[in-house]
N, C-alpha and C positions, 0 to 999 in steps of 0.2 A: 207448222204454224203459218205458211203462207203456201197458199197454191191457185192455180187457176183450169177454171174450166172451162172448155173451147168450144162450140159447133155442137152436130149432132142430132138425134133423131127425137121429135117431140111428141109422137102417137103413130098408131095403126093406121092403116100399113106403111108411114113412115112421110112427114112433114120436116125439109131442111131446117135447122134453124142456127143465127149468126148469134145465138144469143152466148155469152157470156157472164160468168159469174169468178169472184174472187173468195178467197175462205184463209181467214186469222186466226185460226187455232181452237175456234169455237163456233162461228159461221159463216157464212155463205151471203154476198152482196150483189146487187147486179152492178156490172162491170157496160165499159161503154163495146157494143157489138162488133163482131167480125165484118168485114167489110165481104165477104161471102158467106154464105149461109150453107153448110157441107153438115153431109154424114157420113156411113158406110166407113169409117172407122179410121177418118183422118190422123195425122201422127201430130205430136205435141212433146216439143222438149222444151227445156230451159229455166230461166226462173218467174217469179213476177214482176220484175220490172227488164226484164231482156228473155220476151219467150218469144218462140215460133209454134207456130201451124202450117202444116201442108197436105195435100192432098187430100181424100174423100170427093162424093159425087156432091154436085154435078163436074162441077169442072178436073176434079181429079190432079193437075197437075200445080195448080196455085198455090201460092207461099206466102204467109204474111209473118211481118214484124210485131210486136211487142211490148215497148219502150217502159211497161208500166203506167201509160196515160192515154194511148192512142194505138191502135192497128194499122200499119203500113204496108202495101204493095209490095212485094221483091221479086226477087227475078224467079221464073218459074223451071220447075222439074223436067228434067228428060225425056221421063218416061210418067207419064201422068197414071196414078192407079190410087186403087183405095185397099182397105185391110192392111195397113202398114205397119212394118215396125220401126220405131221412129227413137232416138236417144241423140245423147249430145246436147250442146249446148247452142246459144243463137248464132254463133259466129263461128261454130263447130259442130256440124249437125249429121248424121246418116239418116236413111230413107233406105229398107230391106226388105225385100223382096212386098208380098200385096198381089193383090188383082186387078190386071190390068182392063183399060176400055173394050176390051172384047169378053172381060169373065174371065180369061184364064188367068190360074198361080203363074207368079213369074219368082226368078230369082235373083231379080235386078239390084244392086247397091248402087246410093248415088251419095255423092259426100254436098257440104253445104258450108262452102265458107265466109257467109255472112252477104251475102249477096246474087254468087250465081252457086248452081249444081255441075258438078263434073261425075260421069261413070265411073265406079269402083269396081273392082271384083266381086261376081258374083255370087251369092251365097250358097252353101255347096248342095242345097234344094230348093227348087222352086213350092213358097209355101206362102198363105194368105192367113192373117190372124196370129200371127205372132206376138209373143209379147218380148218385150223390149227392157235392157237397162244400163247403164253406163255411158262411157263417152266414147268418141271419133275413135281414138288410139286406143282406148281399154273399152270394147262394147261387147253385148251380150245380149241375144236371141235365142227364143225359148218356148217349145211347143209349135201349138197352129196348125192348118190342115195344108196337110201334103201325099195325095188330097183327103186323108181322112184323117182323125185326128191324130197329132204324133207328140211323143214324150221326147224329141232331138233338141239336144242343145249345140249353140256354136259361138265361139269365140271369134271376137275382131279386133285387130291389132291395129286399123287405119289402110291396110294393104290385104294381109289377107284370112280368107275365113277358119278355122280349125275344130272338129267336132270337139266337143267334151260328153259330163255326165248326162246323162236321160235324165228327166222325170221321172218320180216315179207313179206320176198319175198322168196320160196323156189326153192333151187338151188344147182348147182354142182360145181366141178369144177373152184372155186373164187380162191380169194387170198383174205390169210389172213393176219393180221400183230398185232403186240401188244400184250400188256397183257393179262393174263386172267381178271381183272378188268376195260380195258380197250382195247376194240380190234375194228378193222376194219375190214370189209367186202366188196370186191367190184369187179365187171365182174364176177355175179354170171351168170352161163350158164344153160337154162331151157328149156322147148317143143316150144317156141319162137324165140331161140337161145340166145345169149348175151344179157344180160341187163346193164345197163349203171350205173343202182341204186347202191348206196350207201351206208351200214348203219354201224351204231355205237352200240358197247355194253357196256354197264354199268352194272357192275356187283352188285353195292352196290344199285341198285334199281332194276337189275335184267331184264332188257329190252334192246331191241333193239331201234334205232330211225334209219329213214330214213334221 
């Protein structure tokens, strides 16, 4: 019933745009703009009135606040890239692995504690398109290409990374949502293009279902 949508590509072959929209459980508003205008698959956590955004081109390594009324400058990323997988909250945020300013998958974590980034342990493959769910101390990364596409899941505890269940459809580029004990997966993108599938993770049994 409340969410927000950040940055992004607005046509072929690909126009930045800072535009902003909010959504109440039945539509969609234009919201006041990003004070950068990013694609290539910026990260977004938090809620509507305390989110962030970071990374995506051009600048890659930029961060902004939130508040529910206004977008603020913060302090910028380590390691600037796009394809990110992003979770956490505004004053509790990760940043996982992505494509750094040269093109290559990297496997960088960086944590985000409300103002600056510090390096975490990396994730135990370098992968670009990931999708993403949960928080700092309970997070969850899922799929993405490494380098082609892969069905690998991994657990994050705030410290360090630990595989879990696969997919069992492998893919890019989804959207993620949920807990780490509980997450969704869905519009994963593969050598096929879009799939339509579905799946659920259970953490306390350790699986995916379709």
């Amino acid at each position: 019933t409340a969410a927000l949508g950040a940055g992004g590509r607005t046509d072929a072959p690909g126009t930045n745009t800072a535009d902003v929209e909010e959504y109440d459980g039945s539509s969609w508003t234009e919201g006041p703009n990003l004070n950068t205008a990013r694609r290539l698959q910026n990260a977004g956590c938090g809620t509507t009135t305390a989110g962030l955004v970071f990374g995506g081109a051009p600048d890659h390594d930029d961060t902004e606040e939130w508040n529910g009324t206004a977008w603020t400058e913060s302090g910028n990323m380590n390691t600037g890239r796009g394809y990110i997988a992003g979770f956490g909250i505004q004053t509790a945020a990760v940043a996982a692995t992505g494509q750094n300013t040269s093109g290559d998958k990297i496997a960088t974590t960086e944590e985000y504690n409300g103002s600056t980034w510090s390096n975490g342990e990396d994730a135990p493959t370098a992968t670009q398109s990931a999708a993403a769910a949960g928080t700092l101390t309970q997070g969850l990364i899922f799929g993405g290409e490494a380098p082609s596409a892969t069905n690998k899941t991994f657990t994050y505890d705030g410290t360090d990374w630990t595989a879990s269940a696969n997919m069992a459809t492998s893919g890019y580029s989804a959207t993620g949502h949920g807990t780490q004990t509980a997450a969704l997966v869905a519009n994963l993108r593969g050598p096929g293009g879009v799939s339509r599938t579905t799946e659920e993770f259970n953490l306390s049994v350790s699986a995916f279902t379709a």
